[in-house]
Each structure stands twice: as structure tokens, then as C-alpha cells.
DOPA-964532 format. One record per residue: x, y, z of N, C-alpha, C in turn; residue in three letters. Coordinates in steps of 0.2 Angstrom, whole numbers, plus 5000, padded with zeros to 4 digits. Each point is the difference from the previous one (the first is absolute). Layout:
N
XYZXYZXYZala
...
***
This chain:
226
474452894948500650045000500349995007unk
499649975006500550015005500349945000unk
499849954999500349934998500750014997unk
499850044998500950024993500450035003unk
499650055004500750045003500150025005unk
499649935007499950005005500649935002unk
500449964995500249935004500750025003unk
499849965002500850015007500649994996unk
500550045001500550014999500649945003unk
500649984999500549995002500550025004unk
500449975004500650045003500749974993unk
500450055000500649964995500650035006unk
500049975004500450035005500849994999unk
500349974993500650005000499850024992unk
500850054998500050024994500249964993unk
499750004996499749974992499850034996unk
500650004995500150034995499650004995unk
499850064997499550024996500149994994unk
499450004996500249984993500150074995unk
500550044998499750054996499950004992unk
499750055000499649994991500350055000unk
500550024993500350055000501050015002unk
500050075003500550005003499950065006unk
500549985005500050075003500650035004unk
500350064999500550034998500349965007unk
500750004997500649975007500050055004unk
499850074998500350075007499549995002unk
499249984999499650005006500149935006unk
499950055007500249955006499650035005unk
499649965005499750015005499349965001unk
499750005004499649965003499150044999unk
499649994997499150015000499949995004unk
499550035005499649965005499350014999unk
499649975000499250004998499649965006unk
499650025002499549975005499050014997unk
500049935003499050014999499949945000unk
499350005000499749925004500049954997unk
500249965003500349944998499649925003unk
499750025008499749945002499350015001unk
499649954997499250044998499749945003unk
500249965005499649975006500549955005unk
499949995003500249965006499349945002unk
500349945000499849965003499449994996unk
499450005003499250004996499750064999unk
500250055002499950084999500350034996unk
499550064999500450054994499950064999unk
500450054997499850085001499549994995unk
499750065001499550044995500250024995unk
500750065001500050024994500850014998unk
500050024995500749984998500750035004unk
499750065003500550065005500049985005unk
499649945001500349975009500449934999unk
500549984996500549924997500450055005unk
500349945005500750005003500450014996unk
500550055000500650034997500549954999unk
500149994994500649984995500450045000unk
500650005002500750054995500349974996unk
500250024995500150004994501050034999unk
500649994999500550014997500149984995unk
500250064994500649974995500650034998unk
500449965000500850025001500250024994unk
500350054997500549994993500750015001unk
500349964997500750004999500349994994unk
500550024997500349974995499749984994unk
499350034997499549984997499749965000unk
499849975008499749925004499550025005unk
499449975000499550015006499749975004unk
500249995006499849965006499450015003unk
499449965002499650015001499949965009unk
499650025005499949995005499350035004unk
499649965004499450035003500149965007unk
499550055004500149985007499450025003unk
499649985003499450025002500250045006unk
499550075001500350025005499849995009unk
500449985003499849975005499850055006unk
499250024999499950065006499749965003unk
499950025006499549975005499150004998unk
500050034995499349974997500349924998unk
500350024994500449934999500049945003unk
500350025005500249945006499449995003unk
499550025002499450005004499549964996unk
500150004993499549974997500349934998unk
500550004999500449944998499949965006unk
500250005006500049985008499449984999unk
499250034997499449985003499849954993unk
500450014996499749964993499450024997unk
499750085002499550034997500150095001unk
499750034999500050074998499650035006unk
500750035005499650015006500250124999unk
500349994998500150074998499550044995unk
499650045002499350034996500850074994unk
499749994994500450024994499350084997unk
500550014995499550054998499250004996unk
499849954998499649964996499849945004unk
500349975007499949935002499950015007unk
499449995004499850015006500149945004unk
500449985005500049945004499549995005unk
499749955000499349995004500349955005unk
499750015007500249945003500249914999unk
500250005005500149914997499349965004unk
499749975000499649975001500049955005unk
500849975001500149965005500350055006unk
499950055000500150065005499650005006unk
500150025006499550005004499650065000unk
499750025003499450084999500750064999unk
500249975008500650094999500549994996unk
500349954998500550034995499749994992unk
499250004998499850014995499750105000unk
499950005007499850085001500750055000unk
500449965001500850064998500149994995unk
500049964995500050014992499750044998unk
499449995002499550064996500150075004unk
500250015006500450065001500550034998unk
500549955000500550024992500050034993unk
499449974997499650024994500150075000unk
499549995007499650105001500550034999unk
500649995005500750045002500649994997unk
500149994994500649955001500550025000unk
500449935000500850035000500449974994unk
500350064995500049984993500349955000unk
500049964994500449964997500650034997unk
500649965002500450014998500349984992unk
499749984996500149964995500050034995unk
500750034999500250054998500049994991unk
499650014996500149974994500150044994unk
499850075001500350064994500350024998unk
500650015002500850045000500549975002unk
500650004996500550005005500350094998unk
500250015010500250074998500850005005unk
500250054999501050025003499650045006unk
500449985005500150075008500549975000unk
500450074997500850015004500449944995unk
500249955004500649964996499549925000unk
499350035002499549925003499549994996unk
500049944998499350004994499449955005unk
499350034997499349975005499549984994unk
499749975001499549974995499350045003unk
499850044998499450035002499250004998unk
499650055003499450004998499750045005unk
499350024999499650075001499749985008unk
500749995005499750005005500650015007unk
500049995004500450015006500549984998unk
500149935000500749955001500449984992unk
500650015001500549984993500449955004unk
500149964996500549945001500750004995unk
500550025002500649994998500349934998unk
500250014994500349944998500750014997unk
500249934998500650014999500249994991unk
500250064998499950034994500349934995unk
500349965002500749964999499749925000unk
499650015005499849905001499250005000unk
499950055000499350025002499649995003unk
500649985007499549985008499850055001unk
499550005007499750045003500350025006unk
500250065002500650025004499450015007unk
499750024999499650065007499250034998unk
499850005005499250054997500450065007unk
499450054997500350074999499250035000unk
500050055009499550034999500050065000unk
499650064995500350074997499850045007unk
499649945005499450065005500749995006unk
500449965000500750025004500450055000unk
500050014993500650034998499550095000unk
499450004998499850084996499149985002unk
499850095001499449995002499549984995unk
500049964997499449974994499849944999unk
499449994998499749945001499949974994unk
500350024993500049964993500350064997unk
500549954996500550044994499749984994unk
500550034995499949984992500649955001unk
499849944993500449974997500350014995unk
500350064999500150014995500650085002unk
500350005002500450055001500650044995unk
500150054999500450044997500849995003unk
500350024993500850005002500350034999unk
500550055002500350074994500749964999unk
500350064997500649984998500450005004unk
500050015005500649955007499649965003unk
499549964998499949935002499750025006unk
499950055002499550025005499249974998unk
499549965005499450005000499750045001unk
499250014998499750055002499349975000unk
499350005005499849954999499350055005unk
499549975000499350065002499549925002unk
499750025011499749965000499550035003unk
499449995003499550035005499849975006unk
500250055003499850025008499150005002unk
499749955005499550015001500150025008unk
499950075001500050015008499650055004unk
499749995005499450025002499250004994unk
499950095004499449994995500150084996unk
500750014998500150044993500049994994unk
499849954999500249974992500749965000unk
500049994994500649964997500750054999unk
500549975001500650034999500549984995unk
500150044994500549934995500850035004unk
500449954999500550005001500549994997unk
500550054999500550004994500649995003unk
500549955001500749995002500449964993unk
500650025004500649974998500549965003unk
500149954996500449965003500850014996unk
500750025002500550014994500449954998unk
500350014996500249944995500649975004unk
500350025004500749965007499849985004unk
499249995001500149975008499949914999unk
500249985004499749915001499749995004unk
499249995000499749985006499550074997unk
499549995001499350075001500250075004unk
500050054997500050075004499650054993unk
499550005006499550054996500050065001unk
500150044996500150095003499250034997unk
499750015005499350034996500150094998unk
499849994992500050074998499450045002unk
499649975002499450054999499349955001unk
499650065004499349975001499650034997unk
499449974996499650034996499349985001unk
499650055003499149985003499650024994unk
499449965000499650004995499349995004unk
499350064999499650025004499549994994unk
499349985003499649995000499750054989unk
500350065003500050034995500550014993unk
500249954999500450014995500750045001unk
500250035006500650054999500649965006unk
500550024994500649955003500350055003unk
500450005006500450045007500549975002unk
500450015001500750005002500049995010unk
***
């Protein structure tokens, strides 16, 4: 099964018109975006499991009853860094990176400090989600990466611990009827326990503004406090 639905995907980085079966109405107009993993090794290495593939995006366009198809890999600095080394230097959620072997003693003893400590991958492959007027390609960790809804470059990486005090968001955000975000991540600070984190980002801004709604503590005992 991982043979099947582990092989590496393509870029189709210019648009190419789809084939349809059927028909689809002329009033539908607007663009799909979909993201998930897409590259399932680098160079002689490979992940482990199916949730660590370097993220593909995916667009499909509809116009005029016509559908345009295009993917773009997205270009984080997991990305780059692995490409750059022609192997898999960034440890994923299933896949551990072990020193390099041509390494001298200390810089194989800082890899495995990283392990211990790390500092998350940005490879963002779950969601594409909206802040404001801006769309990011996400996942269950610090960093989104902003791309561009349109060409499906990679605009910026984007870390949530700049902007609001939390250490991992959801990927998966809510949206109400004025296109306001609404979005809950957790706070690891001192030695209180965890703190979930509920902010809003509104539907006008350009550029990240987090308004935190509320902090919510969770003890030992089961009982949730304000």
C-alpha cells in the first residue's frame, strides 16, 4: 500500500486544461485549493510515513464551464533545505533524521540535540486556510507559509509565536459569515499547565492581526477555568 500511495507527485506549474466528464454549470467561477503530500523522498532517502511527503498544492480553476488545473510544490524552508542537501535533513512527523555520517563528532551531536529539542518543520501540508485578505498553507505546528492563491508561489513563512503567545495552532480554522477567522492554539508556559488559545483574525485585514479572545487553562483534574 505505501508503494501506491506513497510516489512522488509532479509540479504542473503552468495551467492545463482539464478533461471533463459531464458538464459544469457556466455560473460556477472561482478557484479550489487543496494541499497534501506530495514528495515522498529526496535524493536516496525517504519518509516513513505517509503524513511527512513535502507538500504539493494543488488548484482548480472553473470558468465558463472549463477547468484549469495546476500544482506547485510548496517552497518552505523544510523544502529548500532538503533539496539544497539532496536528502532529508528536516525530522517529520513519522520520520526521524539521524546524523550524516560524513559529519564530524559536533555537528553529528547538534543533530541529535535537535531531535531532543526541536525546531518544527515548516512543511506545511494540511490546509489551506484565509487570515484577513491572505491565504497560508498550514499544519499542526508553529509556522504557515503564505502563498499566492493565483500562481501558487510561496510568498513568506510566518511564525504564529511573533505574532500571539502560542506554541501550535489547529489547521483547520472556522469562519462566520463576515469572513472573519476564528482559530484555537496552545500555550505551553511555566509550570501551570497548558493554555488553549482562542483568537480572531477579521475578514479586512492584509497581513496577520490576531485578536486573542480568551484563554482557557486545563489542570491536572479534568476542570476547565477561564
Amino acid at each position: 500500500m505505501q508503494a501506491i500511495i506513497a510516489r512522488n507527485g509532479l509540479e504542473t506549474p503552468e495551467p492545463v486544461k482539464a478533461e471533463v466528464k459531464g458538464s459544469i454549470p457556466s455560473w460556477l467561477e472561482g478557484t479550489l485549493l487543496r494541499n497534501g503530500p506530495g514528495l515522498f523522498s529526496v535524493g536516496n532517502s525517504e519518509y516513513n510515513h505517509w503524513f511527512d511527503g513535502l507538500s504539493l498544492i494543488h488548484s482548480f480553476t472553473f470558468d465558463n464551464g472549463e477547468v484549469t488545473y495546476r500544482s506547485k510544490f510548496l517552497k518552505s524552508e523544510t523544502y529548500k533545505r532538503n533539496i539544497k542537501a539532496d536528502r532529508i535533513v528536516v525530522s517529520e512527523f513519522g520520520t526521524m533524521v539521524y546524523p550524516d555520517p560524513c559529519k564530524n563528532i559536533f555537528a553529528r551531536a547538534m543533530t541529535h540535540f535537535r531531535n531532543i529539542i526541536p525546531d518544527f518543520t515548516d512543511n506545511n501540508l494540511i490546509n489551506i486556510i484565509r487570515y484577513g485578505q491572505d491565504w497560508y498553507a498550514s499544519s499542526e505546528v508553529n509556522y504557515i507559509n503564505q502563498i499566492d492563491p493565483h500562481t501558487l508561489e510561496t510568498v513568506g513563512r510566518v511564525n504564529y509565536r511573533n505574532h500571539i503567545a502560542l506554541n501550535l495552532a489547529t489547521a483547520h480554522p472556522h469562519y462566520d459569515q463576515e469572513g472573519n477567522t476564528y482559530n484555537m492554539g496552545t500555550a505551553i508556559i511555566g509550570l501551570g499547565g497548558p493554555k488553549y488559545v482562542i483568537f480572531k483574525v477579521p475578514a479586512a485585514d492584509s497581513g496577520i492581526v490576531f485578536r486573542v479572545m480568551c484563554f482557557v487553562s486545563y489542570n491536572l483534574h479534568n476542570k476547565w477555568f477561564l
